[in-house]
C-alpha positions in Angstrom: -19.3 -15.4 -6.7 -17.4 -12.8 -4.4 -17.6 -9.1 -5.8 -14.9 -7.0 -4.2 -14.6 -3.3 -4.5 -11.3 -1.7 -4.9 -11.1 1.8 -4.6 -8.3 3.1 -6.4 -7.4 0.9 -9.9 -3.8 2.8 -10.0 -0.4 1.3 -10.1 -1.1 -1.2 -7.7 -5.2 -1.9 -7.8 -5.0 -2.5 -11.7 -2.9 -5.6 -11.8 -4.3 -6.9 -8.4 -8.1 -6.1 -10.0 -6.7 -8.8 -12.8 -5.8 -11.0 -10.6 -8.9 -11.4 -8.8 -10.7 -11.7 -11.8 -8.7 -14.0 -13.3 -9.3 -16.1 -9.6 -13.1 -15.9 -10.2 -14.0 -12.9 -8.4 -16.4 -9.8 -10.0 -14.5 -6.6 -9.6 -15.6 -2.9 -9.0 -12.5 -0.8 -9.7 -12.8 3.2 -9.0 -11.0 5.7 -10.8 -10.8 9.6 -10.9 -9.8 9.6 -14.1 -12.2 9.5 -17.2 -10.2 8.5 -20.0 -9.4 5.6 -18.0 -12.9 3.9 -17.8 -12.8 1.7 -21.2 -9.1 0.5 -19.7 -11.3 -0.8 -17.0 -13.4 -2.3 -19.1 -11.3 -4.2 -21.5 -10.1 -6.2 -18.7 -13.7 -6.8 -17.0 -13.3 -4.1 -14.3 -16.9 -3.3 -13.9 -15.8 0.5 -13.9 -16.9 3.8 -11.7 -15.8 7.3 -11.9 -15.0 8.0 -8.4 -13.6 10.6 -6.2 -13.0 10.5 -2.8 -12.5 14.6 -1.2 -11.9 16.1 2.3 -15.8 17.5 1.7 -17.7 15.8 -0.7 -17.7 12.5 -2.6 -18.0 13.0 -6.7 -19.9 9.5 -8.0 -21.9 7.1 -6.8 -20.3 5.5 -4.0 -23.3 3.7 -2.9 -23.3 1.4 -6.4 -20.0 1.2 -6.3 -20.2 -0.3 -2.9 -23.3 -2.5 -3.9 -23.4 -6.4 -3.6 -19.8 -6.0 -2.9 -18.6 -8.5 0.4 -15.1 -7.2 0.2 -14.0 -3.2 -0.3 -10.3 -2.7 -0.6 -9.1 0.6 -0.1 -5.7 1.8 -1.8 -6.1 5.4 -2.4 -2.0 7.3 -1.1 -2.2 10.0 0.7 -1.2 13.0 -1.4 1.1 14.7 1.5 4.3 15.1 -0.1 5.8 18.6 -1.4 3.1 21.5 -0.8 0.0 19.3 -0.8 -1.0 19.4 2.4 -4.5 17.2 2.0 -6.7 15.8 5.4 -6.4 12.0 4.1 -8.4 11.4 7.6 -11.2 13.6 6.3 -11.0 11.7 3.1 -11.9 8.2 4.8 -14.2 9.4 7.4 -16.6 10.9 4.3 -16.1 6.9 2.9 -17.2 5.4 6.2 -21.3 6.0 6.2 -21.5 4.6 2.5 -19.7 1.6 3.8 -21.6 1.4 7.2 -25.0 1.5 5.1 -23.6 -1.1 2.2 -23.5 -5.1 2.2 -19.5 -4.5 2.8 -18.3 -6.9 5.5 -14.4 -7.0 5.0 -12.3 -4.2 4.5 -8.8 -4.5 3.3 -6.8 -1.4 3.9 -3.6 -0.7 2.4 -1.5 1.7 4.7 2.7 2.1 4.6 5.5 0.7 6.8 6.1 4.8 7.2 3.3 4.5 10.3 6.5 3.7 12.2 9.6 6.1 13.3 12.9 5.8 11.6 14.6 5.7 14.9 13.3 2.0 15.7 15.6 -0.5 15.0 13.7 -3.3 14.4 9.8 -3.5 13.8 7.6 -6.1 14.0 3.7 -6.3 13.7 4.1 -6.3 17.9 6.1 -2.6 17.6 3.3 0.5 18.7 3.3 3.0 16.0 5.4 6.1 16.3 4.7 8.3 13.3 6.6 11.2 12.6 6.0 11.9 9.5 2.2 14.1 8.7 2.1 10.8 6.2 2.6 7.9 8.6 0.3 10.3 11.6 -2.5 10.2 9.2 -2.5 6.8 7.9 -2.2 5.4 11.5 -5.3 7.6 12.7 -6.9 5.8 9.5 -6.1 2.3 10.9 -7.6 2.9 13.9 -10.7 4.6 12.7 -11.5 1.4 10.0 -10.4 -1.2 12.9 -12.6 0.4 15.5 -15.2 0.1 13.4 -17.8 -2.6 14.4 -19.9 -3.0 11.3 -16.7 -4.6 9.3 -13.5 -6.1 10.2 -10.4 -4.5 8.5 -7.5 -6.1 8.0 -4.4 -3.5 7.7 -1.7 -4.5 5.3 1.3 -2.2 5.6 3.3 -2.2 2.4 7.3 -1.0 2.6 9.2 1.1 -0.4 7.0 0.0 -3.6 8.9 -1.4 -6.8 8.2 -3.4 -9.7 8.8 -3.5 -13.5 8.2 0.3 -14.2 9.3 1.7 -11.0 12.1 1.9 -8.7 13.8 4.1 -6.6 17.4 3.9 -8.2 16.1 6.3 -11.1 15.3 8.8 -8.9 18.5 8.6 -6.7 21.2 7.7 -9.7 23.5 10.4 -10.0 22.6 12.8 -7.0 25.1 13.6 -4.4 24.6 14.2 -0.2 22.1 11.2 -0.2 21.3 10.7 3.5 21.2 7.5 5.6 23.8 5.3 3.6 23.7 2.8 6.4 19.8 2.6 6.8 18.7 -0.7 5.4 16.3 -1.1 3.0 12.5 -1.6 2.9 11.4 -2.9 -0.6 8.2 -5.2 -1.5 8.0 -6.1 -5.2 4.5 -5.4 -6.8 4.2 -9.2 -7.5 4.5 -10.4 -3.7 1.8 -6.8 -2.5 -1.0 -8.9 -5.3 -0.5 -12.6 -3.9 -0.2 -11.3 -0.2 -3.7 -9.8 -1.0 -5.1 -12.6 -2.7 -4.0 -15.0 0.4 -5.9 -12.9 2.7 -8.3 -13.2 0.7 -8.7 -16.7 0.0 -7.6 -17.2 4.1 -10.3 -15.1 5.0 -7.5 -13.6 7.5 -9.6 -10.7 9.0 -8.6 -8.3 11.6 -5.3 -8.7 11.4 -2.3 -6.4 11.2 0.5 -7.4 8.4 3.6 -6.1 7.7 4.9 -6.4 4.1 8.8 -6.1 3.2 10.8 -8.3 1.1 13.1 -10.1 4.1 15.9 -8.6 2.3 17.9 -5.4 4.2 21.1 -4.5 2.5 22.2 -0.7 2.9 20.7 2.0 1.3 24.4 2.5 -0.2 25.1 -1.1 -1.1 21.8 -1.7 -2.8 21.5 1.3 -4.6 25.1 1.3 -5.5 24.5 -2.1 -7.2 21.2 -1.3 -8.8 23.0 1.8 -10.2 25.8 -0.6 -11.8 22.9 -3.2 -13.0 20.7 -0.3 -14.8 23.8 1.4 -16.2 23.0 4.5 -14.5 24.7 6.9 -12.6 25.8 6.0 -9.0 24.4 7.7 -6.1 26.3 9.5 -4.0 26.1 9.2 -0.3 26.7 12.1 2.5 28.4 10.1 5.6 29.5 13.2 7.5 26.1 12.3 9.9 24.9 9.4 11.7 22.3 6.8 9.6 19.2 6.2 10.9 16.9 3.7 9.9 14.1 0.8 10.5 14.6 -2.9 9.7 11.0 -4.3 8.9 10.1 -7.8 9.7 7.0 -9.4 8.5 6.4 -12.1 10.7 3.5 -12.8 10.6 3.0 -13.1 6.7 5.1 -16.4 7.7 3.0 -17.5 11.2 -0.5 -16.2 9.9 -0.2 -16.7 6.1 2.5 -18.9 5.0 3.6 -16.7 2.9 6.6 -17.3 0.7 8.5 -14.2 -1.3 8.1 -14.5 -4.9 10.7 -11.7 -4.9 12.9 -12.5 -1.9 16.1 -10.5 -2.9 14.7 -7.9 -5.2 
């Protein structure tokens, strides 16, 4: 049996641990949080209390990494209102424990945001152009796991995250002087980031380089106008006094490499 190791059993890591499980796999799942251990445990996350800092690592990484082929690493960078973290720092103190363990494959999960706004169009073949402090440090984590010659890493680069419990449209319903109404939209559902993972997985596509966005780009305006309407919420209001700028991800080569098919084509 194949025991993988995700490192972060959040929003995302929780429902893809299940997954795995439920496809025969034994499943490590890190979290920083206590009270959530016996959570882990009802579902047959074998569970570790885990946190990965800019200085020091709090748990034992070392059995968390243990008899593990596959680590799969989906821990955000915090870099958004005054945080200012070194998410570089935080996956350089990770490396030696995964040099040293049985870990072969890496599976990181980084964010469309690597790339500029000002591209038009992206595909896995577009250079990087961060310019965000979010995108610039996930891309110098990229190349720091890919360069790496005791695993391969494959980099999975997930667009605007949304599922059941979350969406954007309840943040934006019912504010005014929105920005870029004319910038399409980036959205994979939570359902399509799990079964993309699991076909790597069961591919055993290694070193490779995916983007991940529903192939689905209506305006930021026409979308979240609609999804306003559909939730009975408040419309967003959108400021069109300045030029929109905006990226239009395409995921080619979940298609040419994977074969993958949407679950959630039109969100």
């Amino acid at each position: 049996m194949t025991k993988i190791s995700i490192l972060g059993c959040g929003w995302l890591g929780l429902p893809l641990a299940k997954a795995l499980i439920g496809n025969g796999f034994s499943v490590k799942g890190s979290t920083t949080s206590y009270e959530k251990i016996s959570g882990l445990e009802q579902v047959e996350i074998i569970p570790y209390l885990l946190e990965i800092g800019e200085n020091e690592i709090k748990g034992n990484a070392d059995q968390f990494l243990e008899q593990s082929q596959v680590l799969i690493i989906n821990i955000p960078p915090k870099l958004r209102g005054n945080s200012s973290e070194n998410f570089v720092s935080k996956i350089e103190n990770i490396l030696p424990f995964i040099e040293k363990s049985e870990i072969k494959k890496v599976l990181f999960v980084s964010s469309t945001s690597v790339f500029s706004d000002k591209d038009l169009l992206v595909t896995e073949e577009t250079i990087p152009n961060p310019d965000t402090e979010s995108g610039k440090q996930l891309f110098e984590c990229e190349k720091l796991l890919q360069e790496n010659s005791h695993f391969e890493t494959t980099i999975i680069r997930f667009g605007g995250l949304i599922g059941e419990d979350r969406h954007p449209i309840y943040f934006l319903a019912g504010r005014t002087n929105i920005e870029n109404p004319v910038a399409p939209i980036n959205l994979i559902h939570q359902e399509d980031c799990i079964e993309i993972i699991l076909k790597i997985i069961d591919s055993n596509s290694w070193d490779e380089t995916f983007n991940a966005v529903a192939p689905f780009h209506p305006s930021r305006e026409e979308y979240y106008s609609q999804k306003a309407k559909e939730f009975n919420l408040d419309l967003p209001i959108f400021d069109h006094s300045k030029p929109s700028i905006g990226k239009t991800i395409a995921s080619n080569k979940l298609e040419s490499v994977l074969k993958y098919k949407f679950i959630k084509g039109s969100l």
